[in-house]
One Martini backbone bead per residue (centre of mass of N, CA, C, O) as a GRO file, in nm:
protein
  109
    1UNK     BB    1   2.638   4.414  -2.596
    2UNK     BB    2   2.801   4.214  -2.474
    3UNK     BB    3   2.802   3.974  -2.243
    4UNK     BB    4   2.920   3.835  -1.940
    5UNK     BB    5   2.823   3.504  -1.786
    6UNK     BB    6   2.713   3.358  -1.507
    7UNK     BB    7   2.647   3.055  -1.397
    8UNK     BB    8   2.386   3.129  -1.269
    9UNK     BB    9   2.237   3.255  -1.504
   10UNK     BB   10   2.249   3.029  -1.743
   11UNK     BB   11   2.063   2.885  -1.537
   12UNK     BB   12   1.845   3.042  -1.540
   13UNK     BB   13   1.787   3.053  -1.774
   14UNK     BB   14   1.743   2.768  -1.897
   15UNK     BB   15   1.511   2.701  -1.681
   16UNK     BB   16   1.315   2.907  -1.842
   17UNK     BB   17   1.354   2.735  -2.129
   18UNK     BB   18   1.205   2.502  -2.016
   19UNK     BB   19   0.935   2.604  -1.861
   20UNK     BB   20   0.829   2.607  -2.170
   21UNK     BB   21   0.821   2.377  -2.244
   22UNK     BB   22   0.573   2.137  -2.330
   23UNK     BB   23   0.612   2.039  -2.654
   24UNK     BB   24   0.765   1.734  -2.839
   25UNK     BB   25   0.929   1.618  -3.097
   26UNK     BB   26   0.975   1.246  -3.228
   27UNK     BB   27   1.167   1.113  -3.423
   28UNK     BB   28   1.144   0.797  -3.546
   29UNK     BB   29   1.398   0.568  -3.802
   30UNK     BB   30   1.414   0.324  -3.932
   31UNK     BB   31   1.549   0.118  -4.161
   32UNK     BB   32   1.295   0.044  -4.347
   33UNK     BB   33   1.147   0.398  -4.326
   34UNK     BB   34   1.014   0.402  -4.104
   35UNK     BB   35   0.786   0.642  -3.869
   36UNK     BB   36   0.779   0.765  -3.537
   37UNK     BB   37   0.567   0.958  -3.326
   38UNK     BB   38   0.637   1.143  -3.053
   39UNK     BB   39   0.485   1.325  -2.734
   40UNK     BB   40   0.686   1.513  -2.538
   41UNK     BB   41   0.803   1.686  -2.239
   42UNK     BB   42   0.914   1.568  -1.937
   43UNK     BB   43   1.044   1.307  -2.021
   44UNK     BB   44   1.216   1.044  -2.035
   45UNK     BB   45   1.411   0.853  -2.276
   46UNK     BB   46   1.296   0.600  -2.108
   47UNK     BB   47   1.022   0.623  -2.260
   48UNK     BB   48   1.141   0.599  -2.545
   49UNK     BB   49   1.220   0.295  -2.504
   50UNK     BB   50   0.967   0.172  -2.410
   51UNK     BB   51   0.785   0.213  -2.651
   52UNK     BB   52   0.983   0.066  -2.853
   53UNK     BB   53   0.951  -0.218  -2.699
   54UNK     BB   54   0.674  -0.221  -2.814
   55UNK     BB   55   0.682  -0.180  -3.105
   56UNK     BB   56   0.835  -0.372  -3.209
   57UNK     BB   57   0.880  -0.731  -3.340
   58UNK     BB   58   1.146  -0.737  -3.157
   59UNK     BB   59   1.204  -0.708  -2.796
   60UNK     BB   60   1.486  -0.883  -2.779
   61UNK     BB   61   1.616  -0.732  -2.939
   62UNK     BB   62   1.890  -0.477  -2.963
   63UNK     BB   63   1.918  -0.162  -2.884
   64UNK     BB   64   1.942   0.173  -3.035
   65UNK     BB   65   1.988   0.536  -2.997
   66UNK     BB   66   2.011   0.775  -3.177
   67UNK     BB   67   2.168   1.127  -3.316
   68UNK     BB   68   2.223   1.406  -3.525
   69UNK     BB   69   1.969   1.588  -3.422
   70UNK     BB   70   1.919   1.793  -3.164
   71UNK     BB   71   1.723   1.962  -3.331
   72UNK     BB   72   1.581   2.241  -3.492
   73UNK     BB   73   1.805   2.447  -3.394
   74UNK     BB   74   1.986   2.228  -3.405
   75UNK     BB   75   2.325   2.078  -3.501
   76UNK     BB   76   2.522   1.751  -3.526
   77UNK     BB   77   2.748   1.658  -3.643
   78UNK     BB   78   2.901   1.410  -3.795
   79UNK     BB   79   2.854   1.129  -3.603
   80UNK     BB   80   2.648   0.952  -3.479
   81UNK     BB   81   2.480   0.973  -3.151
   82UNK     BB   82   2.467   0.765  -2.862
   83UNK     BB   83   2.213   0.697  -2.635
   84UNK     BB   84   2.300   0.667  -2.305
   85UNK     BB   85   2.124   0.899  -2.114
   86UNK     BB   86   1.801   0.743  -1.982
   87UNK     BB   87   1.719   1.034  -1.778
   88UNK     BB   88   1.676   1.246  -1.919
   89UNK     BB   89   1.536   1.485  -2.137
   90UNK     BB   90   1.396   1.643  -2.359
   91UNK     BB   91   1.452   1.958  -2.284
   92UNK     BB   92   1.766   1.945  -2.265
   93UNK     BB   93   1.832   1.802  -2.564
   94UNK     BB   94   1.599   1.842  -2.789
   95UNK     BB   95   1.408   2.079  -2.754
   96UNK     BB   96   1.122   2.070  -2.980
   97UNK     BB   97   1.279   1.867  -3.169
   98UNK     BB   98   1.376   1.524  -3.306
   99UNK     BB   99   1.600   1.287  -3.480
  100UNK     BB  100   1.577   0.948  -3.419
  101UNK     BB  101   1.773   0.659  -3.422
  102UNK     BB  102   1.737   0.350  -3.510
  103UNK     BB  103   1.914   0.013  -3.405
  104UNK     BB  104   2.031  -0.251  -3.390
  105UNK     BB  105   2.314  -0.452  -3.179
  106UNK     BB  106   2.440  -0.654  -3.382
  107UNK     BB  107   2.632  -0.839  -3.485
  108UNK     BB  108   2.847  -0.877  -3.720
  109UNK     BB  109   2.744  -1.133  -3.910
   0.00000   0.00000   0.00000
């Protein structure tokens, strides 16, 4: 019933699951408790990443957004992985949806 797939067939797939999704559900978790959510389809991490820096208030201080779960069909065993290329889309990381976790950068003490 399985059979072996050539890297060009999964590309082939991938490219077609990615032309299905429209819309992304992203909630982001701050640390007080409060939750953002924003939807997006083919935008990059970047864009939530400024998003973030309008909300916040203060955004001159450092910050940097994780994920645990990969989205609602994956999960992401912990612990916590930071985000850091924000050039992706969400259609290739997240799925349909995912919780990033929001967290100041700033030196322990």
């Amino acid at each position: 019933e399985k059979y072996l797939k050539t890297r060009k067939i999964r590309e082939a797939e991938e490219a077609a699951r990615r032309s299905r999704i429209t819309k992304v559900v992203i909630r982001v978790l701050f640390p007080d408790g409060h939750t953002l959510e924003a939807f997006h389809s083919s935008e990059t991490i970047q864009s939530l990443d400024d998003l973030l820096t309008e909300a916040v208030a203060q955004p001159e201080l450092p910050f940097y957004i994780c994920t645990l779960t990969s989205g609602c069909l994956a999960y992401t065993t912990p612990p916590k992985k930071q985000i850091k290329d924000m050039s992706q889309d969400f259609s290739a990381g997240f799925v349909l949806c995912a919780i990033v976790y929001f967290a100041y950068d700033l030196p322990i003490g």
